[in-house]
N, C-alpha and C positions, 0 to 999 in steps of 0.2 A: 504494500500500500504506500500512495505518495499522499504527501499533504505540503502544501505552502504556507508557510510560518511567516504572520509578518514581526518583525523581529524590530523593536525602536532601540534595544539594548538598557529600557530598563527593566525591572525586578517583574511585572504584570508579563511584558510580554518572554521573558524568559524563563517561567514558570512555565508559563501556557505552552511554549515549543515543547519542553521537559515532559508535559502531560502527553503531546502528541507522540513522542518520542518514544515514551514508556506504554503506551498505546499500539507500540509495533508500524509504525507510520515511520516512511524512509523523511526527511527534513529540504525541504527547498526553500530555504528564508529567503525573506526579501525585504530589504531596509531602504526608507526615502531618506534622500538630502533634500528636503524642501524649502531650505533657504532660513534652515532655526539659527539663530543666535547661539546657541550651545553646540559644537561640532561635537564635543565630548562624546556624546551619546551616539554618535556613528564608529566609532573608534573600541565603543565597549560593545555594541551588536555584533561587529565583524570577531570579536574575543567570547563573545557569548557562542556566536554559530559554528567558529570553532571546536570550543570547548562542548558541543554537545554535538558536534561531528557530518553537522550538514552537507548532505551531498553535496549541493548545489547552493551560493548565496549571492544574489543581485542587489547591487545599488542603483537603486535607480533616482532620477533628476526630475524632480516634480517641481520643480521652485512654485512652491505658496507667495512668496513675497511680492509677487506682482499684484496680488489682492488685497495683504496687508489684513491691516484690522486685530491681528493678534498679537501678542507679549511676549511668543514666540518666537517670531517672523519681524516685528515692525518696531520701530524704536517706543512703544507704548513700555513703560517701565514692568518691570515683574513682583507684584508685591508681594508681602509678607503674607503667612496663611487667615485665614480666616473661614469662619465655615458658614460658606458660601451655595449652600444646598436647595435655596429657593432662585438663584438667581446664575446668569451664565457666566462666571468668569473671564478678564482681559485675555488670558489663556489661552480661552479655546481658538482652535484654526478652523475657519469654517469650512465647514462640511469633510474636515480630512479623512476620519475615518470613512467617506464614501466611497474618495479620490481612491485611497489606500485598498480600499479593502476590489474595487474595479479593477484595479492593477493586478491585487491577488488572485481576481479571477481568472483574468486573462490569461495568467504564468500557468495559474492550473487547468484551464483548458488547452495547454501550447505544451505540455508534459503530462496530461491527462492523469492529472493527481484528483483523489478519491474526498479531497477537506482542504480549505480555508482557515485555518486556524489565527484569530486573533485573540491580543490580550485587553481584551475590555469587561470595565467593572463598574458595578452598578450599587454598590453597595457603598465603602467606603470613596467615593467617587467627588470628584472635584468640580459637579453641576453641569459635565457635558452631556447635550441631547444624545450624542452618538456612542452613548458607552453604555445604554439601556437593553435593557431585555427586548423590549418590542421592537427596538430599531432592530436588532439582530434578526430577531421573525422578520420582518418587513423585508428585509435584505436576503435573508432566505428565499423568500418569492421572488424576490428580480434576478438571482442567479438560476433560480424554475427555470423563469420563463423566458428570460433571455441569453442563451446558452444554448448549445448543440445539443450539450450532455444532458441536460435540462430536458429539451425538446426529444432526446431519444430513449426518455425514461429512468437515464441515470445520474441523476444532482451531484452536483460538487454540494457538499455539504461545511454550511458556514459554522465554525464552530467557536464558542464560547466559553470555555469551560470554567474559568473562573471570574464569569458575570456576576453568581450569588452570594463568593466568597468576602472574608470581611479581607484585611489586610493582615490581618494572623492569620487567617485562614491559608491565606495565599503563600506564608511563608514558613508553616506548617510541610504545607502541601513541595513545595521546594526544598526544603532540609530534607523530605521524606526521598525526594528522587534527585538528590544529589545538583541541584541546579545550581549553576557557577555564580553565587550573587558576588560573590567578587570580585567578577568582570563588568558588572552593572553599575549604570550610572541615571539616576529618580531626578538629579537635579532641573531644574530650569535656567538656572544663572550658571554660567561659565568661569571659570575659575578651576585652580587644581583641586582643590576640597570644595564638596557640598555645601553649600549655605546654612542650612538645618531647616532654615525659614521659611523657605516656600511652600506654597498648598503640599507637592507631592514629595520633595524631602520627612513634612512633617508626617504625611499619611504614611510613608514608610515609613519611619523609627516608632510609629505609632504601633504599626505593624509587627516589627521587631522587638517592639517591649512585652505587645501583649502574647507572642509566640515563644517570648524567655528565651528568647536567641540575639547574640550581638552582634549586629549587623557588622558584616567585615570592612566597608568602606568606610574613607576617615571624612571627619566634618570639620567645621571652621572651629 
């Protein structure tokens, strides 16, 4: 079995390859340079796909920044956390997980892999629409229907796995299958050390404490 891993290089989406992986699914990651502010994080994906021994890993060039609008991508500063769960975060990149996850389809129709594997989460989650459960379902149906494999009875199936997890849950689930978090990088702000501060710095240590495991990367 193939599956296409999208792989950002941090802690969410290299769990979720680990799960595919321990799943008997050969690895075809595929990580965007879409024009983030933090290069870091393409640097520890290519050490993550490594380390869990990807056939196959694509960088591909999606540059978001011609659109702008995110904290990511645009000189909008990166703030400090806040729990921000009624409202969408400077953060989010619009619509990327669509971008991304159209791209994965494509790889997995072009190598005729069996799953779409992304790392998105719904639970302890930093307000994005596209880290939901129903977006997932939704998106499930547009690779149905728009798809060869779709239309010949056989789905690429989009998978989720750690949609309902909290952030222990999530690093539970990766001490359990050995996943390399010390290739991974959560931050947002660039720098050699992690800020601590940001939404998804904080959701990680948050993660790490409640899992009673010390997270191997260093912070400010």
């Amino acid at each position: 079995m193939k599956a296409v891993c999208l792989l950002s290089g941090g802690m969410d989406s290299c769990v979720t390859a680990a799960i595919a992986k321990n799943a008997g699914y050969e690895i075809y990651a595929i990580t965007f340079d879409y024009g983030q502010r933090n290069r870091k994080e393409i640097e520890s994906a290519i050490k993550v796909a490594a380390a869990l021994q990807a056939k196959e890993h694509k960088i591909i060039n999606a540059d978001l920044r011609v659109f702008g609008r995110s904290a990511l991508t645009d000189t909008i500063e990166v703030p400090e956390f806040e729990d921000r769960r009624n409202e969408i975060p400077p953060t989010y990149v619009p619509a990327r997980n669509t971008i991304f996850l159209s791209y994965g389809l494509a790889y997995a129709e072009a190598i005729d892999a069996d799953a779409v594997f992304i790392g998105a989460n719904a639970v302890d989650y930093s307000g994005y629409p596209d880290c939901r459960k129903e977006y997932i379902e939704a998106y499930q149906r547009v690779a149905d229907l728009g798809t060869r494999r779709g239309a010949e009875g056989k789905p690429i199936k989009i998978m989720a796995p750690i949609i309902g997890m909290t952030k222990g849950e999530i690093v539970k689930k990766g001490v359990e299958l050995n996943a390399p978090f010390e290739h991974t990088w959560s931050c947002y702000r660039s720098g050699d050390k992690a800020c601590g501060k940001c939404d998804s710095c904080v959701l990680r240590l948050r993660g790490f404490e409640e899992a009673g495991v010390k997270d191997p990367i260093e912070y400010e």
